[in-house]
C-alpha positions as CSV (number, residue, x, y, z in Angstrom):
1,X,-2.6,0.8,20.1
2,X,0.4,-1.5,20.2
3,X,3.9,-0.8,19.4
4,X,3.5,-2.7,15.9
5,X,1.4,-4.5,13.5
6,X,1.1,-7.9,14.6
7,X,-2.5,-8.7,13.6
8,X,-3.6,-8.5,10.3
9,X,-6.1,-5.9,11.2
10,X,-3.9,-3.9,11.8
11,X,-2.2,-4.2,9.1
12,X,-1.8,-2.4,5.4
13,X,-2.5,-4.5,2.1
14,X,1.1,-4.4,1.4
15,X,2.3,-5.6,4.5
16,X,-0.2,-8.3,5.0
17,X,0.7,-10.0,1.5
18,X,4.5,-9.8,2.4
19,X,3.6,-11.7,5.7
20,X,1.8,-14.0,4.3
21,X,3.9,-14.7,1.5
22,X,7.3,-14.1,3.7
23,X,6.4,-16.9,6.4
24,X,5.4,-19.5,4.0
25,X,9.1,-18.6,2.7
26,X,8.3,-17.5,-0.9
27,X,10.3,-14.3,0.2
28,X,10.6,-13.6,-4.1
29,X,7.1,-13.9,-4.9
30,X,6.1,-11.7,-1.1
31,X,8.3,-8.8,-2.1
32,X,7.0,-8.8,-5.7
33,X,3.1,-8.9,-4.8
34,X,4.0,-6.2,-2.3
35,X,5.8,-4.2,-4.4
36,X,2.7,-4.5,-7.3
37,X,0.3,-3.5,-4.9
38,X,2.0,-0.6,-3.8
39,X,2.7,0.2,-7.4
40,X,-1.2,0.2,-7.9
41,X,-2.6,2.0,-5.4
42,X,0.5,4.8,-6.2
43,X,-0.9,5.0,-10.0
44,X,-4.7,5.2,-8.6
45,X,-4.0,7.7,-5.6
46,X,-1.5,10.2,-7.1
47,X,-3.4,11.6,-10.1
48,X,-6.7,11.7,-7.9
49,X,-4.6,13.7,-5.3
50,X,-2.8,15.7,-7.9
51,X,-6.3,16.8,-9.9
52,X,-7.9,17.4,-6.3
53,X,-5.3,19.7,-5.5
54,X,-5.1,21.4,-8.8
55,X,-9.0,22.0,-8.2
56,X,-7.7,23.0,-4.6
57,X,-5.8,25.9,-5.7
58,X,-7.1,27.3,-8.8
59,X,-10.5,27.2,-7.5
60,X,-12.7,30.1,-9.3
């Protein structure tokens, strides 16, 4: 693999919309959609992780 992501396949969500956003030089508008993303996919991924664990340890 190479030393970092330099194609958008290899990259995440987030940092493909800051590219994208950040070479057009709307660096405002790149750090916001990155920052909303991430902000989404926290609010969807930590209760699912937090109820799988809970099932996790207080199997019966």
């Amino acid at each position: 693999m190479s030393g970092s992501a330099t194609s958008p396949t290899l990259m995440t969500l987030v940092t493909y919309i800051y590219y994208l956003y950040a070479y057009s030089e709307y660096f405002s508008a790149a750090a916001a959609l990155a920052t909303l993303v991430a902000a989404i996919a926290a609010i969807v991924i930590i209760p699912y992780a937090l109820l799988g664990l809970k099932r996790w340890v207080f199997r019966r």
